[in-house]
Structure formats: structure tokens, C-alpha cells
VEXMISE-760697 format. One record per residue (C-alpha): residue in one letter; x, y, z. Coordinates in pm, whole numbers, padded with zeros to 5 digits, always signed. Example, Ala and Ser with C-alpha at 12.3 -4.5 7.8 and 13.67 -1.06 7.14 Angstrom:
2
A+01230-00450+00780 S+01367-00106+00714 
END
This chain:
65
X+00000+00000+00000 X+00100+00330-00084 X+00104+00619+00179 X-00156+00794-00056 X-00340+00487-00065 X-00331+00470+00349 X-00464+00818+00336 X-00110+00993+00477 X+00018+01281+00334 X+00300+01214+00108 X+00410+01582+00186 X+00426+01564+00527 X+00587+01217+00537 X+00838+01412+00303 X+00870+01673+00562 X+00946+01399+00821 X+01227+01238+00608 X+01352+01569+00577 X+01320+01683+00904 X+01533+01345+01049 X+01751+01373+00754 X+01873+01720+00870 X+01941+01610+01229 X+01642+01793+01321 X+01527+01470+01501 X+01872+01288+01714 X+01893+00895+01714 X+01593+00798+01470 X+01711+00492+01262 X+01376+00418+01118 X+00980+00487+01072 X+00751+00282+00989 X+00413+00346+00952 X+00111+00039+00910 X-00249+00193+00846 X-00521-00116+00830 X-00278-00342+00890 X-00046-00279+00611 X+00283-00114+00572 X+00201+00221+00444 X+00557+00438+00476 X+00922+00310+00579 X+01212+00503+00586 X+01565+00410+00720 X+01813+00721+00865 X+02086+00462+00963 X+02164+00150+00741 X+01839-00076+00556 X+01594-00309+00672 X+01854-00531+00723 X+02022-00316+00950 X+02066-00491+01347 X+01911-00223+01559 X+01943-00199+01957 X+01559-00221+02024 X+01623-00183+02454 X+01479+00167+02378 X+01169+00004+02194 X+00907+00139+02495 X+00984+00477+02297 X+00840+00432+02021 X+00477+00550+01949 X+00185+00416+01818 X-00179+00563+01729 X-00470+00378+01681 
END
């Protein structure tokens, strides 16, 4: 699914990658973003996918229902 199709903003999800990109946002490796149960948005700031990732700090992240 597309963000578009999820009904995100592709501009604001640009802003976002932008934002993190420019250090704006400190230690964010990557977003992901599921809407109806399917991935809608996934960016990576600090390797891929297949990056290993420390996930002690995982009680950070945030989700919306």
C-alpha cells in the first residue's frame, strides 16, 4: 500500500524524512508506519531493513490507533 493509498500525506511524510535527515530529530534509525494493517511508509536514517538495531529503547516508540 502506498502512503496515498493509506490516506497519509505524502508531503508531510516528506517533511518527516527531511526533518530526520537534517538532524532535526537525534537517534531515529527508522519509521515505519502500518495503516489497516499494512505497511504504508518506511524510511531508514541509519543502514536498511537489514540493518541490526538496539531495540532496549523500543518502549519509545509511538503508536496511534
Amino acid at each position: 500500500m502506498s502512503a496515498s493509498e493509506g490516506g497519509l500525506s505524502e508531503a508531510r511524510l516528506h517533511a518527516l524524512d527531511a526533518a530526520i535527515r537534517s538532524g532535526e530529530f537525534k537517534k531515529i534509525g527508522s519509521v515505519l508506519v502500518a495503516r489497516h494493517g499494512k505497511l504504508a511508509y518506511e524510511g531508514y536514517f541509519d543502514g536498511d531493513a537489514d540493518t541490526l538495531r538496539d531495540t532496549r529503547s523500543a518502549t519509545k516508540s509511538i503508536t496511534m490507533c
